[in-house]
C-alpha positions as CSV (number, residue, x, y, z in Angstrom):
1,X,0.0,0.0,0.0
2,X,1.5,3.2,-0.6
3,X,2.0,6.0,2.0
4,X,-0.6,7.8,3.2
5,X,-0.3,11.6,2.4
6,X,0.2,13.6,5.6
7,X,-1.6,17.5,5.8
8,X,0.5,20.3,6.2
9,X,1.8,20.7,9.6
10,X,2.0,17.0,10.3
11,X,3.6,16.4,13.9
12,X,3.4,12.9,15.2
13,X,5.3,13.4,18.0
14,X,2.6,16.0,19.3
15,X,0.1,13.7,20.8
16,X,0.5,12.4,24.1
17,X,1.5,8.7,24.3
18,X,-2.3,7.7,26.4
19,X,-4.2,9.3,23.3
20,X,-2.3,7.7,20.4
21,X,-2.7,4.6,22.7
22,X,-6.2,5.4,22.9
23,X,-7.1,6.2,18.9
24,X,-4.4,3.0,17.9
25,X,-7.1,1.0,20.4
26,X,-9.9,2.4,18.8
27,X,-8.9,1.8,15.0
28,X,-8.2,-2.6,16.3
29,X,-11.8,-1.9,17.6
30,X,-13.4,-1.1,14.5
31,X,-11.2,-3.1,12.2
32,X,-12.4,-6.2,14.4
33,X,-16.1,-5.6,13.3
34,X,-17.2,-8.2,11.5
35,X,-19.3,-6.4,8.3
36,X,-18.2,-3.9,6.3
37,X,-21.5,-2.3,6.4
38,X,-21.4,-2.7,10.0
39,X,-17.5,-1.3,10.0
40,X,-18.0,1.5,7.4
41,X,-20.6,2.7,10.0
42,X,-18.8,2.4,13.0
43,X,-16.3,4.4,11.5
44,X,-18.6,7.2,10.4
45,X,-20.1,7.0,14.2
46,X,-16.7,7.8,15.5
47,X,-16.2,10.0,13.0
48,X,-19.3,12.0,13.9
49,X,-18.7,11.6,18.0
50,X,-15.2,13.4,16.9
51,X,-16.6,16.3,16.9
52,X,-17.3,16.8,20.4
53,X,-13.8,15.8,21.5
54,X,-12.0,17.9,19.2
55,X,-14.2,20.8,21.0
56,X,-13.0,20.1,23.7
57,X,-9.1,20.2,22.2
58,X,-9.9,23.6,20.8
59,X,-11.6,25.4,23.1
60,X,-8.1,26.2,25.2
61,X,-6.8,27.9,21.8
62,X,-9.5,29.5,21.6
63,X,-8.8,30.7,25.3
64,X,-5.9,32.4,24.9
65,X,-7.0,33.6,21.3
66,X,-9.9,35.2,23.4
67,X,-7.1,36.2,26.2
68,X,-4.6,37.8,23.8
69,X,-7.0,40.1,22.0
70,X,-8.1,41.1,25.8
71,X,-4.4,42.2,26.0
72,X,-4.9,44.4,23.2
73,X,-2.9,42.2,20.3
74,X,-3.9,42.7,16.6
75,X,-4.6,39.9,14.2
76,X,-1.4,40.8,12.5
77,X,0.8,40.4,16.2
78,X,-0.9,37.0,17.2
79,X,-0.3,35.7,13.5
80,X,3.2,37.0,13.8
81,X,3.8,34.5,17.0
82,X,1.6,32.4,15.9
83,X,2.7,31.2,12.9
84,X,-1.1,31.3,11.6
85,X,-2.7,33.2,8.9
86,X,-4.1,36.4,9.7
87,X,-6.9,34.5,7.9
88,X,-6.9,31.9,10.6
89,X,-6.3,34.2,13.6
90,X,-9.7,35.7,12.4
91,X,-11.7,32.9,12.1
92,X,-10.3,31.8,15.9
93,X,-11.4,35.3,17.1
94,X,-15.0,34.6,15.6
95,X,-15.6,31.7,17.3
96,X,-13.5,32.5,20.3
97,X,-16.4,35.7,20.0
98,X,-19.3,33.2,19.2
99,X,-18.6,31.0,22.2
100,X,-18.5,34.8,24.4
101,X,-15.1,34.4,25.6
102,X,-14.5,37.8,24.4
């Protein structure tokens, strides 16, 4: 099989060792269902649930998005040290705005 192509900004060695236990556990879980009916749905299920965890990841970005603009930093300074488009910085602002941590 030939490799998988990685997204921009790949970092393996981000994740702490208990959740890339936890996800590797979770893909032998749904490879082990029997159908592929069954399987392909299981996957999308998790796929789904997903959501609500990666929430949970985001909202502390989202935090100190929220805390930096409270500190009177532009788009332009928190993309600077960032590292993220001003485009991106924006979009973080939004829902940092949307979820009234501003």
């Amino acid at each position: 099989m030939p490799p998988r192509r990685r997204r921009d900004g790949y970092r393996p060695e981000t994740l702490t060792p208990a959740l890339s236990d936890a996800l590797d556990a979770e893909g032998a879980r749904l490879d082990g269902i029997e159908g592929p009916l069954e399987r392909i749905a299981a996957v999308g299920a998790v796929y789904a649930a997903l959501d609500d965890a990666l929430d949970v990841i985001a909202l502390p970005r989202l935090r100190a998005i929220a805390e930096l603009r409270a500190q009177g930093w532009s788009y332009d300074r928190i993309a600077v040290a960032t590292e993220l488009s001003k485009g991106r910085v924006a979009q973080l602002v939004r829902a940092a705005g949307d979820r009234h941590l501003l």
